[in-house]
C-alpha positions as CSV (number, residue, x, y, z in Angstrom):
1,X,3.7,-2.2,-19.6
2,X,3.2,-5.6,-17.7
3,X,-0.2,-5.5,-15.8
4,X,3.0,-5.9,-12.9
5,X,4.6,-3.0,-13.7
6,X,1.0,-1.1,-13.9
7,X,-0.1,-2.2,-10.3
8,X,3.5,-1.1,-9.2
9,X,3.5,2.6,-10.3
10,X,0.0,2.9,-9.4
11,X,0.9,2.0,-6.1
12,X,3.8,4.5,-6.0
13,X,1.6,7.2,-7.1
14,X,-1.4,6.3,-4.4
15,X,1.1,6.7,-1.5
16,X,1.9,9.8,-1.1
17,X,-1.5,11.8,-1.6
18,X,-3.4,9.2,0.7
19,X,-0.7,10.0,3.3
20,X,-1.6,13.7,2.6
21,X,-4.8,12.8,3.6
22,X,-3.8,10.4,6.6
23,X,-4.9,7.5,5.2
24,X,-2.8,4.0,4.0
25,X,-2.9,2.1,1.4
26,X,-4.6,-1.5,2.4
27,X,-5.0,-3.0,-0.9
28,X,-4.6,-2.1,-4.7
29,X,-6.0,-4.7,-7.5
30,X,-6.1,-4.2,-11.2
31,X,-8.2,-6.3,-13.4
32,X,-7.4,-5.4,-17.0
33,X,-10.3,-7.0,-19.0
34,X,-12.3,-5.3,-17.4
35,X,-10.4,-2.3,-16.9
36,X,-11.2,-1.9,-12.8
37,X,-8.7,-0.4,-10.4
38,X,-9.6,-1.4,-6.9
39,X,-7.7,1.1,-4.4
40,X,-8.8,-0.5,-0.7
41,X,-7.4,2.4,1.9
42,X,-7.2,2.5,5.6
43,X,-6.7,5.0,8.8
44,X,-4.5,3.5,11.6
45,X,-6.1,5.2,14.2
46,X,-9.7,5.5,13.1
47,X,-12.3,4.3,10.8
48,X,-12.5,5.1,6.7
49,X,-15.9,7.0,6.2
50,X,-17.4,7.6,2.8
51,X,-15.8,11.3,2.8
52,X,-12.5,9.8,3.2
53,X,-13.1,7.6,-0.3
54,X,-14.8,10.2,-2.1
55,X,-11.8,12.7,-1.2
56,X,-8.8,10.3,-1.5
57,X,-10.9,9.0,-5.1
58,X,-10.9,12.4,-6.2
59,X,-7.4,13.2,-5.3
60,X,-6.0,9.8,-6.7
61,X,-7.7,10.4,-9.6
62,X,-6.1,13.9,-10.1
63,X,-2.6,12.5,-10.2
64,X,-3.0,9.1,-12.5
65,X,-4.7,11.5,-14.8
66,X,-1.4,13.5,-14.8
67,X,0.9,10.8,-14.6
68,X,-1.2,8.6,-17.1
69,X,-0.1,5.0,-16.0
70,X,-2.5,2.9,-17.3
71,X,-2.8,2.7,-21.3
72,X,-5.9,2.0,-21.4
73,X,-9.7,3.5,-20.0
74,X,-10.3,2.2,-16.5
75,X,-12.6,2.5,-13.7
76,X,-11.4,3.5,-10.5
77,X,-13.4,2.1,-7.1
78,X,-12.5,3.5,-4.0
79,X,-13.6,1.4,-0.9
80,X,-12.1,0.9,2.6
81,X,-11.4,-2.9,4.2
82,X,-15.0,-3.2,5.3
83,X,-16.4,-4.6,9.1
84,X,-14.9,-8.0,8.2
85,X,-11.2,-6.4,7.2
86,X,-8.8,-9.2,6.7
87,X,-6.1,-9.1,9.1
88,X,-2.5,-9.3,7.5
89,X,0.1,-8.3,9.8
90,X,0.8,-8.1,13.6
91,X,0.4,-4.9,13.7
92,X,-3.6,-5.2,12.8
93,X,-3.2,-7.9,16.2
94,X,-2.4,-5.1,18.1
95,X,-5.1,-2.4,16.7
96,X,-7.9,-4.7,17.0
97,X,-7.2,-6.2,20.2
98,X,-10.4,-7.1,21.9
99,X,-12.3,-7.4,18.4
100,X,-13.5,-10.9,17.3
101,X,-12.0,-12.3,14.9
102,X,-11.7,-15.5,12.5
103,X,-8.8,-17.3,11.8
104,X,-8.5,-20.1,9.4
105,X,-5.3,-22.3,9.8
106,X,-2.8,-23.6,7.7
107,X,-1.7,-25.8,10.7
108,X,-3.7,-26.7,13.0
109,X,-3.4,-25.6,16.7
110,X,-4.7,-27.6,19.7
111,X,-6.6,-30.1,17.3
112,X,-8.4,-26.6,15.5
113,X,-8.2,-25.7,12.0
114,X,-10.5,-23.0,12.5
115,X,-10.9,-21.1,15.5
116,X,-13.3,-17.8,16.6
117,X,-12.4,-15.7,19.6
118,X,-11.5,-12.2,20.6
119,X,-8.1,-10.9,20.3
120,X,-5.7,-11.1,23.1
121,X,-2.3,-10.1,24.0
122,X,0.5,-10.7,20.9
123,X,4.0,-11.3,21.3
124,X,7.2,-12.8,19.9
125,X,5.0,-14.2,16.3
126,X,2.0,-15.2,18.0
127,X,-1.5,-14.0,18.7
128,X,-3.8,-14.7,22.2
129,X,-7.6,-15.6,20.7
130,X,-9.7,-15.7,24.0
131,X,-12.0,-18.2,23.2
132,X,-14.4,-17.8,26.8
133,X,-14.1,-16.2,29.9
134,X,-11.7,-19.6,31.1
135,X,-10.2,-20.5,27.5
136,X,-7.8,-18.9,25.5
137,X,-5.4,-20.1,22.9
138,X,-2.2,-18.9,21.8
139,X,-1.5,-18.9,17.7
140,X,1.4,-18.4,15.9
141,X,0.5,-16.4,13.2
142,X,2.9,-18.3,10.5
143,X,0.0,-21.1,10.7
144,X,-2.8,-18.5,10.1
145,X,-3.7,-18.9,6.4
146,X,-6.8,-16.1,6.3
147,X,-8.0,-13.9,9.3
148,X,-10.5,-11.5,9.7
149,X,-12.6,-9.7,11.8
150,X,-16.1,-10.7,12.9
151,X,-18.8,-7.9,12.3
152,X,-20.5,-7.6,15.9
153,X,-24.1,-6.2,16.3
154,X,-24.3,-3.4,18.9
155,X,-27.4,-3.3,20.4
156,X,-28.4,0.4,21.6
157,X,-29.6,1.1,24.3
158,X,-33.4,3.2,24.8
159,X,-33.9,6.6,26.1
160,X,-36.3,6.7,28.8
């Protein structure tokens, strides 16, 4: 079995018990010298706590221990995208609208080959980064080589 074929029936397996517990899978990666299986899930509609990795771990776990694709010992890590998730698909445009985000371009846009702002309106292939209160700029996202969010500190406020 081709570390191809391994990653493919692993992913087959994972789909169906993390969509028994709502959750997607975001990212799978095997590394066979080392013998790690990375399994990176998502919510649509919410954040991935701790419980939801520890749960969907256990679960996971459960069925490649029945279903026995890998031939040899591994480690499974469960982990979720993280505050500075990469952003793939239009879709994750849409979710995060009014998050900030990073885009690195493959082409640049406007004279930019890097550009920071908060996500806008999408449509039609492209993305709406609003740069300041009087700038935004429209991106098509076949010249975004790597986007993620920006972690953003939330200041609390005090009790009086």
């Amino acid at each position: 079995m081709t570390e191809h074929d391994i990653i493919a029936r692993v992913r087959e397996l994972s789909q169906p018990v993390l969509a028994e517990l709502g959750l997607e899978l975001f990212d799978l990666e095997y590394q066979p010298r080392s013998g790690l299986l990375r399994v990176v899930i998502d919510r649509p509609a919410a954040a991935v706590s701790i419980d939801d990795c520890a749960l969907a771990s256990e679960r996971l776990s459960e069925r490649l221990d029945a279903a026995d694709p890998i031939p040899y010992s591994y480690q499974l890590e469960m982990s979720s995208p993280g505050l500075d998730r990469p952003l793939r698909r239009e879709d994750d445009y849409r979710r995060f609208r009014g998050r900030l985000a990073h885009l690195v371009l493959a082409q640049p846009v406007d004279g930019r080959n890097d550009v920071t702002g908060r996500i806008g309106e999408g449509r039609h292939g492209m993305v709406q980064l609003l740069l300041s209160d009087a700038e935004s700029l429209w991106v098509p996202l076949s010249a975004v080589r790597k986007a993620a969010l920006v972690p953003e500190i939330v200041k609390g406020k005090k009790k009086k």
